[in-house]
N, C-alpha and C positions, 0 to 999 in steps of 0.2 A: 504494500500500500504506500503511495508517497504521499509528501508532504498535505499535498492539497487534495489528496482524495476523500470522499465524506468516509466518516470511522463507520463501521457496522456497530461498533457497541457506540452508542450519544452520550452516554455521560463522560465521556472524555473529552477536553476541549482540546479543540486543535487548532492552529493559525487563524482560520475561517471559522471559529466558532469561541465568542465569550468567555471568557473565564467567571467563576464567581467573581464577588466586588470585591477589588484589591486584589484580587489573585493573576498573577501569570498563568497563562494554557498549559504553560512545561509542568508548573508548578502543580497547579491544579491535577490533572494529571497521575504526578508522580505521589499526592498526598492518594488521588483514588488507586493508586496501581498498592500502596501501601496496605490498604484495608482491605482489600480485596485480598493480598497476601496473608496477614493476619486471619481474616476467616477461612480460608483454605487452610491454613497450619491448624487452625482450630478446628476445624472440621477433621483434620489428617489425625488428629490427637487419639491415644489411646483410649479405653475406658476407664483405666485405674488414671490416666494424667487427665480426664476431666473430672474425675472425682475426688483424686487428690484437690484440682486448683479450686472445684466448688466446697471443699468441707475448710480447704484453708482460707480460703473469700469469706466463709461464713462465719469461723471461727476467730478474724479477725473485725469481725462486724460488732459493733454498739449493740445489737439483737444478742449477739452471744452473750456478752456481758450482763443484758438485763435478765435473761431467763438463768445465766448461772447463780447471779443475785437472788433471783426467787428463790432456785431452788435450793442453793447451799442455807440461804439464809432459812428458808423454811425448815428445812433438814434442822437445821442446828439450834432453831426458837423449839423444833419439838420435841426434842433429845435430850436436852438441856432442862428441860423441866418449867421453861418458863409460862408456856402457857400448857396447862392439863387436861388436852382435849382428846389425846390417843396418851397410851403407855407408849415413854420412851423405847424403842429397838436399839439404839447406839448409842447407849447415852456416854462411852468414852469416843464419838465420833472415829472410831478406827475405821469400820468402813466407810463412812465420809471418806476420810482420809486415804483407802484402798483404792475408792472408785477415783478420785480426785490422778491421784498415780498414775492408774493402769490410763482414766483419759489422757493426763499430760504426755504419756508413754506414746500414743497415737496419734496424739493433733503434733507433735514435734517430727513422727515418723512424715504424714499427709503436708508439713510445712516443708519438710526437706526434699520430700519427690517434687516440691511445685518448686522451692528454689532449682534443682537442680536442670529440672527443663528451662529453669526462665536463663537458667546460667548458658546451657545450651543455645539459646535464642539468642544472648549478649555476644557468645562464640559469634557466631553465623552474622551478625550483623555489624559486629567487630573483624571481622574478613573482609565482610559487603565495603567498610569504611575503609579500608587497607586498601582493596582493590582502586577504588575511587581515586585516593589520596595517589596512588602511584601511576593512575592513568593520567589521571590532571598534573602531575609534576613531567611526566614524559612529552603529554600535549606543548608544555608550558617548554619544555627546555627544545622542541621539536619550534615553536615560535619566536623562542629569544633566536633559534640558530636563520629563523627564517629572516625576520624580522633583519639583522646583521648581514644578511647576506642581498638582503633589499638593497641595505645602505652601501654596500658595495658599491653594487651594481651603480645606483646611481651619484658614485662618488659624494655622497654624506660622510663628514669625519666622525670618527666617534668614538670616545674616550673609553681604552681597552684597560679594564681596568681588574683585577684579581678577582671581584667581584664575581662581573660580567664572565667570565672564563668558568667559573665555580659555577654560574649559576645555567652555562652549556653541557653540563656533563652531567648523565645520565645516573641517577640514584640508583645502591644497589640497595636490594630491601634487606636483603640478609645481612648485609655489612652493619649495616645500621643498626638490625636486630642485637646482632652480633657485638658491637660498641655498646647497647642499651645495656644487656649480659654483664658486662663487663664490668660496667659503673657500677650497677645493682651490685653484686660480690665485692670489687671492690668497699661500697660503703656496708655492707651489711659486714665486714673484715675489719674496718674499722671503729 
């Protein structure tokens, strides 16, 4: 499809069609191509990783807090002898305390399967940014070389300066990685 062909899907703006207000077509665009991804990963997702990130969403919710309110505190006004409306069952709250356990034992398990996919997803989009960041320093040094070679051509002077030279050569990713390594051990040695 090129530039100026109409898209099959419309909610994508393209040169010849609107952006929402304040938004660039690229732009626009790239925030729909975003969410559309997002719910395809969501949809791809396992059954234990939707049920992990919904017991951890909900266990992290003001609702969790207010029904564990209820019910510990219930628990413990009628155990405790305060009000005499049933015979105490725990009145040294150990199973309180058992149950309290075995759930913390659980919502920490259902917190760390959801961390761990979302760590996955920081991977994946931490790559996405890598790749980016080293196609636009390639584009960029592919421009400074064009750009110089313009001035050439049309006998423009131009001040060749350590900079300029530094900033024509081609980034290696690994060396860099490799330099970053370094540092890090370095100061974690000191």
């Amino acid at each position: 499809m090129g530039p100026t062909a109409a898209p099959e899907d419309h909610r994508y703006a393209t040169p010849t069609t609107p952006a929402a207000e304040g938004l660039a077509p690229a732009l626009a665009r790239n925030i729909d191509a975003l969410i559309e991804r997002r719910k395809r990963e969501a949809k791809a997702a396992s059954l234990e990783q939707r049920a992990a990130a919904a017991i951890s969403s909900f266990a992290g919710s003001m609702m969790f807090v207010y029904i564990h309110l209820v019910f510990f505190g219930a628990w413990i006004v009628l155990n405790v002898g305060i009000i005499n409306l049933i015979k105490p069952w725990d009145p040294s709250l150990v199973v309180l305390a058992m149950f309290a356990s075995v759930e913390a034992i659980f919502l920490s398990t259902f917190v760390l399967i959801n961390q761990n996919r979302m760590a996955a997803e920081d991977d994946a989009r931490a790559d996405l940014d890598l790749q980016v960041s080293l196609l636009n320093e390639h584009e960029t040094t592919r421009l400074i070389r064009l750009v110089e070679q313009i001035a050439k051509h049309l006998d423009v002077q131009i001040e060749a300066d350590d900079e300029l030279k530094e900033l024509k050569r081609d980034v290696a990713p690994e060396a860099v990685l490799d330099k970053i390594e370094e540092a890090g051990e370095r100061a974690r040695a000191s």
